[in-house]
TORMI-952232 format. One record per residue: residue number from 1; residue in three letters; z, x, y of N, C-alpha, C, O in turn. Coordinates in steps of 0.1 Angstrom, whole numbers. Each point is the difference from the previous one (the first is absolute). Layout:
num|residuo|n_Z|n_X|n_Y|ca_Z|ca_X|ca_Y|c_Z|c_X|c_Y|o_Z|o_X|o_Y
NUM|ALA|Z|X|Y|Z|X|Y|Z|X|Y|Z|X|Y
...
This chain:
num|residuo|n_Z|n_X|n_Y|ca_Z|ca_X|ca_Y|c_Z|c_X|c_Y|o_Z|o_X|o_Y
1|UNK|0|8|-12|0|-8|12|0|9|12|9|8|2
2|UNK|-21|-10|8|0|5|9|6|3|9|-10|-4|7
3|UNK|23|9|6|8|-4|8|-8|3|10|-1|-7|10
4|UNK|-5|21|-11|-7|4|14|-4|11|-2|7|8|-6
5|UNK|-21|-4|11|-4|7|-4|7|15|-5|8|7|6
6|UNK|-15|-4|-18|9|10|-7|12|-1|-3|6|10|-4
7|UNK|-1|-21|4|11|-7|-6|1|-14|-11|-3|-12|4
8|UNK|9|16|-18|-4|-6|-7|12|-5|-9|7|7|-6
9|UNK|-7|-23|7|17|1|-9|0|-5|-14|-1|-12|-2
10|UNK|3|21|-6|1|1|-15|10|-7|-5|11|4|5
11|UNK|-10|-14|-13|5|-14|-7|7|9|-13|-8|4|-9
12|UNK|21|-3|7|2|6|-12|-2|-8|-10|-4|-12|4
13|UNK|7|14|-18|0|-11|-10|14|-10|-3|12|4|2
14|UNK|-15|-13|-5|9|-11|2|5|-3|11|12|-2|3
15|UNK|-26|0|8|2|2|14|7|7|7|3|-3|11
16|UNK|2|15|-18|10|8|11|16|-4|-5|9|5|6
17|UNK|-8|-12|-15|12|-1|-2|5|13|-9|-6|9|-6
18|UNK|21|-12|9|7|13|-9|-2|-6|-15|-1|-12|-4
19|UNK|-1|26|-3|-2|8|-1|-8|8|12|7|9|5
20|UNK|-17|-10|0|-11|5|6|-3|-6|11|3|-12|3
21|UNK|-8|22|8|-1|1|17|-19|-7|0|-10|0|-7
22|UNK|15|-4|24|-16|6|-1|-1|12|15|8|5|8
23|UNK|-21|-4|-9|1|14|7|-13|-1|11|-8|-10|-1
24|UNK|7|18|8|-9|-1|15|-10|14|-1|4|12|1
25|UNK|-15|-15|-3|-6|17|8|-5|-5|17|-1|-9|8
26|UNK|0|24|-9|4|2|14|-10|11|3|5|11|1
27|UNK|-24|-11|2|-6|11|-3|3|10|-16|-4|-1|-11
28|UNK|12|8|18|-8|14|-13|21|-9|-10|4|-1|-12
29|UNK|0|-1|20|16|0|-6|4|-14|-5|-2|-11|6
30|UNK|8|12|-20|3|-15|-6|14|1|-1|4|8|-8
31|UNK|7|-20|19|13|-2|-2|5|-8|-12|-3|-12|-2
32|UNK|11|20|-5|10|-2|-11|-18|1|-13|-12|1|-1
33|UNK|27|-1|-9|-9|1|-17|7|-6|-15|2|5|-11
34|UNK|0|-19|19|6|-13|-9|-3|-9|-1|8|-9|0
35|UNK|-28|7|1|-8|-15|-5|-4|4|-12|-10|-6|-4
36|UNK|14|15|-5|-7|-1|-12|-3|14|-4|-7|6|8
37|UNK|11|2|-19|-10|14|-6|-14|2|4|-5|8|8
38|UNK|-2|-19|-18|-11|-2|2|-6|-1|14|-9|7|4
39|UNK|15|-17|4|-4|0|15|-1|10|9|-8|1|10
40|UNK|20|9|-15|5|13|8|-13|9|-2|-9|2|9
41|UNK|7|3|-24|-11|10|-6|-9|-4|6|-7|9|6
42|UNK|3|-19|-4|-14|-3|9|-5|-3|13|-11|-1|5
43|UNK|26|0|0|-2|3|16|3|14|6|-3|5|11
44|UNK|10|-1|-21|3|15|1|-8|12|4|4|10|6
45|UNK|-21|-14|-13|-11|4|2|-9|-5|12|-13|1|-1
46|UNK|20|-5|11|-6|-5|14|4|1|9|-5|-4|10
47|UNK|21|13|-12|5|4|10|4|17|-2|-1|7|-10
48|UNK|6|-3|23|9|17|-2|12|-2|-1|6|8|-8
49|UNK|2|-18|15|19|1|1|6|-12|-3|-4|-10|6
50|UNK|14|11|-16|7|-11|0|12|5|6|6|11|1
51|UNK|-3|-31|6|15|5|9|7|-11|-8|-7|-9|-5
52|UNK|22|9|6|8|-5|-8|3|-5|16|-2|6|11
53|UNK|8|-19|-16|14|-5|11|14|7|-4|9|4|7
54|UNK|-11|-5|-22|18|8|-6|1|0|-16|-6|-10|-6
55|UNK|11|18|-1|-3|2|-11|10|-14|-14|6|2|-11
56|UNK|-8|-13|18|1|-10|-11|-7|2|-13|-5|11|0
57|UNK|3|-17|-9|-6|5|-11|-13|-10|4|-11|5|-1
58|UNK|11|-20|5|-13|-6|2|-7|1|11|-10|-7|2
59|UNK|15|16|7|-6|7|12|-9|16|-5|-11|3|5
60|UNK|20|7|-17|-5|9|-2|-7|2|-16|-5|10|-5
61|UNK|6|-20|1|-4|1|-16|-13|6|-5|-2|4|-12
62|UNK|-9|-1|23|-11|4|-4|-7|17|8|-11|5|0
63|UNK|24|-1|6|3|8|6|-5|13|-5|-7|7|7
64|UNK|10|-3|-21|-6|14|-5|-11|-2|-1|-8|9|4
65|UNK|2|-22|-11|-22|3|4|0|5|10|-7|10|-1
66|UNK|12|-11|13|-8|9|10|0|16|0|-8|8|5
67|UNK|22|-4|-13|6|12|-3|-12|8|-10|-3|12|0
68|UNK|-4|-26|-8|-11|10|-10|-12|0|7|-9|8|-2
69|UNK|10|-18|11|-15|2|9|-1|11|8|-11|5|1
70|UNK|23|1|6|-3|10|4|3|-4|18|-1|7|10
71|UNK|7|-19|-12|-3|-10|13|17|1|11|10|-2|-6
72|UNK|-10|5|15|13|0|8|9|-12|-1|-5|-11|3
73|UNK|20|11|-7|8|-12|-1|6|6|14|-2|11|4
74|UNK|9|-20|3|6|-2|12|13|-14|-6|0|-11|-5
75|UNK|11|22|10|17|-13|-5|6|10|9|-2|11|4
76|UNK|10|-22|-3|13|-2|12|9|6|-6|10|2|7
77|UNK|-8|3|-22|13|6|-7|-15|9|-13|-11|-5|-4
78|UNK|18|16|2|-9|3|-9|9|11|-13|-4|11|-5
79|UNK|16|-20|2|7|5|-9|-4|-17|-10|6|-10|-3
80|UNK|-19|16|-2|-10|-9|-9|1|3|-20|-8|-2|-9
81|UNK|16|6|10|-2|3|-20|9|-13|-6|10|-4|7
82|UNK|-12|0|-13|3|-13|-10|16|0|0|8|-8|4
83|UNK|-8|19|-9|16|-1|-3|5|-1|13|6|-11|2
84|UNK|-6|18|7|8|-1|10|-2|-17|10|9|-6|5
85|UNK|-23|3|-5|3|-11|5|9|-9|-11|7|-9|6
86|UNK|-7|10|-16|12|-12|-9|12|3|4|8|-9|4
87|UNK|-4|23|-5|15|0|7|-1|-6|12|6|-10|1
88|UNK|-13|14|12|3|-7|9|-2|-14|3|8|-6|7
89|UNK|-19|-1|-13|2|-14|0|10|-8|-12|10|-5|4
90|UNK|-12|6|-13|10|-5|-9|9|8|-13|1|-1|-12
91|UNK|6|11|25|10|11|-15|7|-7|-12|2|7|-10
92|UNK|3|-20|10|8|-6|-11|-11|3|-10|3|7|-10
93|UNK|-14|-12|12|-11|0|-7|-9|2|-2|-7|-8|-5
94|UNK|3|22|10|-10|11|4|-13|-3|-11|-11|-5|2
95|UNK|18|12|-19|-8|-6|-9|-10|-16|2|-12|-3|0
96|UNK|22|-3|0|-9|-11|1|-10|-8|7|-8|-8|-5
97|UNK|11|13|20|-7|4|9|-15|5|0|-9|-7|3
98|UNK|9|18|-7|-5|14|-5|-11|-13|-11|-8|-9|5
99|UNK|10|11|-14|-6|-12|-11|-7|-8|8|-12|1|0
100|UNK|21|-10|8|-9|-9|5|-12|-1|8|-9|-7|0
101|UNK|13|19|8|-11|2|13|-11|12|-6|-10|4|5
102|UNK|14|-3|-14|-16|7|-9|-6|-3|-10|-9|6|-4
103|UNK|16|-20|-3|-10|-6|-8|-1|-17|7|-6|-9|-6
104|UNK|10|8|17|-2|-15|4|-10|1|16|-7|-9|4
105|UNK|9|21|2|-5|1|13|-11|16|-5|-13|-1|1
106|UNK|16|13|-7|-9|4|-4|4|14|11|-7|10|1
107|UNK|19|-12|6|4|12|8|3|16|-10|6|-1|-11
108|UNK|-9|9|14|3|14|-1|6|12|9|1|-2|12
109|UNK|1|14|-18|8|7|13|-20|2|8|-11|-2|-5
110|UNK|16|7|18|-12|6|8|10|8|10|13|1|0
111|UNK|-21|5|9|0|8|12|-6|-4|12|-9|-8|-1
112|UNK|12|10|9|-4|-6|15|10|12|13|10|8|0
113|UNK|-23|-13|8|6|4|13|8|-6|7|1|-11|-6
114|UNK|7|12|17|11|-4|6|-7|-1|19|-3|7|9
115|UNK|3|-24|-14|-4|-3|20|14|-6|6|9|-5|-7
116|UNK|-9|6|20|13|0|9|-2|-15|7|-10|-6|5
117|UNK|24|3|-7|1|-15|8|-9|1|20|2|9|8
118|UNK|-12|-19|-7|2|0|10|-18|12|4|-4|3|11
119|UNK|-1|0|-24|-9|6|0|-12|-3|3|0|-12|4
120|UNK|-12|16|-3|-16|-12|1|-6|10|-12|3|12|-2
121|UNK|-11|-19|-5|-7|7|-11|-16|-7|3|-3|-11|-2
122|UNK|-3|21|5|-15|-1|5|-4|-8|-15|6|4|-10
123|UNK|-13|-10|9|-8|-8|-10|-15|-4|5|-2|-11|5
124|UNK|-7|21|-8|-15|-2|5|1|0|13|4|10|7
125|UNK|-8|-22|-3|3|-2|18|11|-8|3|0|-3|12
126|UNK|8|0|-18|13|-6|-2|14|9|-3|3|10|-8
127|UNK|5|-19|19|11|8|-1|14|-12|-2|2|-10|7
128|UNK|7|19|-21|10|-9|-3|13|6|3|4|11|-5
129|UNK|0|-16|11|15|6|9|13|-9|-12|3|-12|-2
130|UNK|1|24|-2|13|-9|-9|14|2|5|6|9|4
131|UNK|-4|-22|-5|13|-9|8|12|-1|-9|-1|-9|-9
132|UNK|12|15|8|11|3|-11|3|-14|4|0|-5|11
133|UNK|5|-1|-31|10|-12|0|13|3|-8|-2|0|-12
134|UNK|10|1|16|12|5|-5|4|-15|-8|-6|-10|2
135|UNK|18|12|-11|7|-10|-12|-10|-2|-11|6|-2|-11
136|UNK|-18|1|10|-5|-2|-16|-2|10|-7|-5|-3|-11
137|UNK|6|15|13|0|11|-2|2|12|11|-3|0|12
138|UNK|7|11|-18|-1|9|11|-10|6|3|0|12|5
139|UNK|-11|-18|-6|-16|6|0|-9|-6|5|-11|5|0
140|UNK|16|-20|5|-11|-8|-2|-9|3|11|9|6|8
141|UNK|-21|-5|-1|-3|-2|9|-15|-12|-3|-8|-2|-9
142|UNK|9|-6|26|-12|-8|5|-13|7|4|3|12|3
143|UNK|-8|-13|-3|-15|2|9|-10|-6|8|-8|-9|-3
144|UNK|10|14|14|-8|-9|9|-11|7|5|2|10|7
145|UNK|-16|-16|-10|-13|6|3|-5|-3|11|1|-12|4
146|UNK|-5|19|0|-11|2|16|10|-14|5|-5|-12|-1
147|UNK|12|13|4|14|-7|6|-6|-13|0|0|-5|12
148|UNK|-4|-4|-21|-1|-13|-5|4|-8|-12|5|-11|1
149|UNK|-7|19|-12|1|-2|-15|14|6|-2|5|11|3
150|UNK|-1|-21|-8|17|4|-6|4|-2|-16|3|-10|-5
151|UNK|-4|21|0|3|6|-14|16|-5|-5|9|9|1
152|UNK|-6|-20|-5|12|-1|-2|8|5|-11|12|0|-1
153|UNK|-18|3|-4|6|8|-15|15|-10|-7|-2|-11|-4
154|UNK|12|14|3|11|-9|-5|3|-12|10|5|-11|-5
155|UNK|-7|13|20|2|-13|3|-13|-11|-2|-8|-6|6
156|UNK|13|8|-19|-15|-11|-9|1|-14|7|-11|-6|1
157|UNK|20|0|4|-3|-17|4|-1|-12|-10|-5|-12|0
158|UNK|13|21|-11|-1|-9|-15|12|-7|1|10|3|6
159|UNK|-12|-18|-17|10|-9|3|16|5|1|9|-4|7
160|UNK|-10|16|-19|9|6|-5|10|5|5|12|1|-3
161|UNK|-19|3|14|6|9|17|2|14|-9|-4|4|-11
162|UNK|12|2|23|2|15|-4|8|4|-7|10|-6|-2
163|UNK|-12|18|-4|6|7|-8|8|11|0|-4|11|5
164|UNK|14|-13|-9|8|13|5|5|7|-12|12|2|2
165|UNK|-17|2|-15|8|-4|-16|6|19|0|9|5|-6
166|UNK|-15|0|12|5|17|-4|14|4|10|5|-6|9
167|UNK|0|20|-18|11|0|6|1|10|16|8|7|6
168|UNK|-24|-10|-5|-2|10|13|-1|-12|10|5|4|11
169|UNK|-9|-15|-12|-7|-10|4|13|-8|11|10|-3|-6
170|UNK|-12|-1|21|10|-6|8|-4|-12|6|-7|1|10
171|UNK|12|-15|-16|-4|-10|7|-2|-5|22|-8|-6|7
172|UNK|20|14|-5|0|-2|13|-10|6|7|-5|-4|11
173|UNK|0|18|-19|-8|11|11|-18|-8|0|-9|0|7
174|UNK|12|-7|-23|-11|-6|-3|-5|-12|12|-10|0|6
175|UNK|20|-9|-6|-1|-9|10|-9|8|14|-11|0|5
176|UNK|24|6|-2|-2|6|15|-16|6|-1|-8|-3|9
177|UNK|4|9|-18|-12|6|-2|-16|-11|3|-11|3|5
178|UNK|16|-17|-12|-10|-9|-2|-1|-7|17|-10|-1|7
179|UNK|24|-2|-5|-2|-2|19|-5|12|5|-4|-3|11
180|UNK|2|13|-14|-8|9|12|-17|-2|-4|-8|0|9
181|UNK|5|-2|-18|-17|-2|-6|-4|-15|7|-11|-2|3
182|UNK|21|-8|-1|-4|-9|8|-3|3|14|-7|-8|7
183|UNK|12|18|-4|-8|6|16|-11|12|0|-1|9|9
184|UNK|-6|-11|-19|-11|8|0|-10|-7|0|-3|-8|-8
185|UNK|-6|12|20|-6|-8|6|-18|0|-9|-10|1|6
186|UNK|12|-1|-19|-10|-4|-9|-7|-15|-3|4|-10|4
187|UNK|-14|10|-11|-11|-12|2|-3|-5|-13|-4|-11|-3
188|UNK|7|24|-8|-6|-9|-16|14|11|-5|3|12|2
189|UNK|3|-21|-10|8|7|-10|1|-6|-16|1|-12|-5
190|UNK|-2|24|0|-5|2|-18|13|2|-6|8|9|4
191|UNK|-5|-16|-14|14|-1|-6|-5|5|-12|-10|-5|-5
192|UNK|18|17|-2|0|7|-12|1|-12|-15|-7|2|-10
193|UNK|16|-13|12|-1|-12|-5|-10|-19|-2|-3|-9|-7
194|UNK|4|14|17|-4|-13|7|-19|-1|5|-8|-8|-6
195|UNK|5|16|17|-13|-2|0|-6|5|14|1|12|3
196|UNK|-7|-21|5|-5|-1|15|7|-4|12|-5|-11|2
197|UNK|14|13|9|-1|-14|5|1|2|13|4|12|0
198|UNK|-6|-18|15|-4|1|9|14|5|8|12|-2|-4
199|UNK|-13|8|15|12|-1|7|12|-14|-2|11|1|-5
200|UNK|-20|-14|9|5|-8|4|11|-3|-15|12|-1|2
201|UNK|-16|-1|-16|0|-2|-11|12|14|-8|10|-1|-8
202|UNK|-15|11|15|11|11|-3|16|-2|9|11|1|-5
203|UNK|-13|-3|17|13|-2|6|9|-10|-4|11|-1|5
204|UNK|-17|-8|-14|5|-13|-4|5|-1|-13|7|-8|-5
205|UNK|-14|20|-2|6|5|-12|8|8|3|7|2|-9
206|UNK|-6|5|18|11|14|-4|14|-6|4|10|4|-6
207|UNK|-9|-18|18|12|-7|0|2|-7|-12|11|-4|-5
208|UNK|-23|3|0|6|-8|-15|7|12|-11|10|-3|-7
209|UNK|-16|13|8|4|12|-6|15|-1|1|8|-5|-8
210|UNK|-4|13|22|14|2|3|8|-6|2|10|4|6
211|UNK|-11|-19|-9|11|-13|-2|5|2|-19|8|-8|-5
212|UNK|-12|18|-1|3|-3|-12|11|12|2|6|1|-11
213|UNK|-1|7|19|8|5|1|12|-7|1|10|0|-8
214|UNK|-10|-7|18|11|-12|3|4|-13|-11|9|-7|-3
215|UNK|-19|10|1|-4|-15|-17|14|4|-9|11|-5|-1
216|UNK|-19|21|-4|10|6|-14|15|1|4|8|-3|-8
217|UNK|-4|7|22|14|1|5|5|-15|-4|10|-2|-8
218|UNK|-18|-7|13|7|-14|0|1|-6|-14|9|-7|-3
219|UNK|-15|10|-4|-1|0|-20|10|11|-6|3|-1|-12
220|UNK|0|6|16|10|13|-6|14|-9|7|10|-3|-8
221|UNK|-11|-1|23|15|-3|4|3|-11|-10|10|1|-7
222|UNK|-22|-14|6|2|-15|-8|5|7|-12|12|-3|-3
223|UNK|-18|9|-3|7|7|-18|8|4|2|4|6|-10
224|UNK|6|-5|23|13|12|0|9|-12|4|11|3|3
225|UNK|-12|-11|-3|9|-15|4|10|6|-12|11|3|3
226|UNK|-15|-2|-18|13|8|-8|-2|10|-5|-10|0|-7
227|UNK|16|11|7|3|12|-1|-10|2|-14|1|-6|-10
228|UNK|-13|21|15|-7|7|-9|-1|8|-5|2|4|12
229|UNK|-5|7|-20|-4|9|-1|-14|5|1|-8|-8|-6
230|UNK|2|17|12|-11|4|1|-10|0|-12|-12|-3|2
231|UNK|15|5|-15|-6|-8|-10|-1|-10|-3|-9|-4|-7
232|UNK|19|-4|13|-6|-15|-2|-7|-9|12|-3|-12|-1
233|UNK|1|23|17|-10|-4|5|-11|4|-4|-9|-9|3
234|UNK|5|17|-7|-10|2|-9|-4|-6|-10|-13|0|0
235|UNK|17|-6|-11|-4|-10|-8|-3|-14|6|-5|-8|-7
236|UNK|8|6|21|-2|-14|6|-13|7|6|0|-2|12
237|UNK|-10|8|-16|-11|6|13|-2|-7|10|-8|-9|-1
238|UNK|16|11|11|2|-6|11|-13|4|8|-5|-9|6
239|UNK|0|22|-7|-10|5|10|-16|0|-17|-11|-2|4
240|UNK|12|4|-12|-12|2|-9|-5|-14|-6|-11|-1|-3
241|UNK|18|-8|2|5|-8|-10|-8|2|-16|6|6|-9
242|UNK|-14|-9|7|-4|-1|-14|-5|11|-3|-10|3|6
243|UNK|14|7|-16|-6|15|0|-8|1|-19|2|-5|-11
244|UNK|-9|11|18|-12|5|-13|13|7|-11|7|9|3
245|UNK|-6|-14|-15|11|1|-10|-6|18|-4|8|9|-2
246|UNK|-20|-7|3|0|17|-6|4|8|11|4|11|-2
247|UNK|-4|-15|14|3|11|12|15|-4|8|4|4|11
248|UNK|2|-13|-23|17|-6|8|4|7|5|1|-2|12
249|UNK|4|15|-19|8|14|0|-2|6|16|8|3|9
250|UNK|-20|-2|-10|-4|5|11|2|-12|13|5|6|10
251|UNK|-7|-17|-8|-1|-9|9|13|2|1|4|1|12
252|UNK|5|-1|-23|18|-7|8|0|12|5|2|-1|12
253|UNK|-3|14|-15|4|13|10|-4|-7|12|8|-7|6
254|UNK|-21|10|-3|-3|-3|10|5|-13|11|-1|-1|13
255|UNK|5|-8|-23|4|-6|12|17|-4|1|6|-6|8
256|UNK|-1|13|-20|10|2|6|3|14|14|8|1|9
257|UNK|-18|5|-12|1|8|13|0|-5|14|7|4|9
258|UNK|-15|-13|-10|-3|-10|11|11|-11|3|2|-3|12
259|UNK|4|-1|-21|11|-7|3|15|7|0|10|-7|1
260|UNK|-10|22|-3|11|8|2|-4|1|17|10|-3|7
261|UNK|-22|7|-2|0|7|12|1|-16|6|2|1|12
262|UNK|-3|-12|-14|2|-9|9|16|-4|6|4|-5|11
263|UNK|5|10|-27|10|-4|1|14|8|9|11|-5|3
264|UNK|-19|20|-2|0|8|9|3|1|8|10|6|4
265|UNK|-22|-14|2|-5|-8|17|13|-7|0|9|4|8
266|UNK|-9|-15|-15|9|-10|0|15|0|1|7|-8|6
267|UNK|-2|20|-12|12|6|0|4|7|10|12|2|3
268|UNK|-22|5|5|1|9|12|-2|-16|17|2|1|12
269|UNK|-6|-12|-18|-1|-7|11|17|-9|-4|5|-8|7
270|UNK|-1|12|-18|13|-10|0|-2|-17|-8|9|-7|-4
271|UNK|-19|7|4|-7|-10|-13|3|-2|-11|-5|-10|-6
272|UNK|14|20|0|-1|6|-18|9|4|-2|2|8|9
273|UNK|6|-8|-15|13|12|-4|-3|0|-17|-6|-8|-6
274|UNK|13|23|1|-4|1|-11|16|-3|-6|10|2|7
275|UNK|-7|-7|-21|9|-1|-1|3|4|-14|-2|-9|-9
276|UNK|9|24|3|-6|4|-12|-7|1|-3|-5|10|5
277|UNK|-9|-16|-17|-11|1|-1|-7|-4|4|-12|3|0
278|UNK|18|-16|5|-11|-10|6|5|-6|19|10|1|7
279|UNK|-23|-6|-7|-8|4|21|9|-25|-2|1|-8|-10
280|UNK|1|7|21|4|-14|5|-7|0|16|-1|9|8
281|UNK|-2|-22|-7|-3|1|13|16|-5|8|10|-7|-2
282|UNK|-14|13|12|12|-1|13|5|-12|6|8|2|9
């Protein structure tokens, strides 16, 4: 799909849903490498540089083809070998992790270069200036081309809202991050999940976005009416609800992380007290 000249936005498979991104070229350079193996190997051959927004596994999964091509990777963190990203995203369960993201997404270790927040990366006659978003990772960055097109990368605009599941990952900075991208004065913005959508259409999702922050607080306080344990907010998936039975393991980490760092919040605003093992609301 065409955006503008020399700009083309690539539909991952199963439209972009996770598992898999979709991705933008940009002249000679194609953002992110999580619509597909197959998709990657073959666009791989039409461009020189891949740039990552941040080394997720469905943002980076197709990453070392470019490593055999011979072709420049560009990431915001470039401590990229397999193992080390499982410790840092999910150490409980590194292994399994590890398993998942190379026989379900097709990720491997690779190598890359290191671009700086805040940077412009010439792309043909195009230039992509990357915009740090702090809380979904410590890596994540936006992209905004020839100061129009806005590369949203995790602030996908999915029903789902955001995600905060790693133990690097901070709800608040996330928020504060998504209000500053509403004052960037862009015209078409491309959601790594989601799709196309116009200024008018993006500002309207990203408040839809950052109301789910306030949502999960208000669903964590209702379940705290009597005293819980953090395992058993987790068994109520308050923030996931219905989880894929082979990837449980993995989902309750993750959102019990999410509903640890909420409860956090909650405890530091006087909301929450913890009482032995288990959180009551106030």
């Amino acid at each position: 799909m065409k955006l503008a000249d020399g700009i083309y936005f690539v539909e991952g498979k199963n439209k972009g849903k996770y598992p898999y991104c979709n991705s933008l070229i940009v002249g000679n350079v194609i953002i992110d490498a999580g619509c597909g193996i197959d998709i990657v190997r073959e666009l791989s051959q039409k461009v020189d540089i891949l740039l990552l927004t941040h080394t997720h596994p469905d943002h980076a999964a197709g990453a070392w083809i470019f490593n055999e091509t011979g072709k420049k990777v560009l990431s915001p963190d470039v401590e990229t070998e397999i193992e080390t990203l499982a410790k840092r995203f999910a150490p409980p369960l590194a292994e399994k992790w590890m398993k998942v993201v190379s026989e379900v997404m097709g990720l491997r270790s690779f190598k890359a270069e290191k671009y700086e927040s805040g940077e412009v990366i010439r792309a043909s006659n195009h230039e992509i200036e990357a915009i740090k978003v702090e809380g979904h990772t410590r890596d994540m960055h936006v992209f905004l081309i020839d100061g129009k097109i806005l590369f949203g990368a995790d602030v996908d605009l999915t029903k789902f809202g955001p995600w905060y599941g790693n133990p690097e990952s901070d709800p608040e900075k996330f928020e504060k991050s998504v209000r500053k991208l509403e004052t960037l004065d862009f015209e078409v913005y491309v959601s790594s999940h989601e799709g196309v959508f116009s200024r008018e259409e993006a500002l309207k999702k990203l408040e839809e976005f950052v109301s789910h922050f306030k949502k999960r607080e208000e669903k964590i306080l209702e379940a705290l009416r009597t005293p819980k344990s953090l395992e058993e907010l987790v068994k109520l998936s308050l923030i996931y609800g219905r989880k894929n039975s082979l990837f449980k393991d993995l989902l309750d980490y993750f959102e019990g992380n999410m509903i640890k760092k909420h409860l956090e919040i909650l405890m530091r605003k006087g909301k929450v007290a913890k009482v032995g093992e288990k959180f009551v609301k106030n």
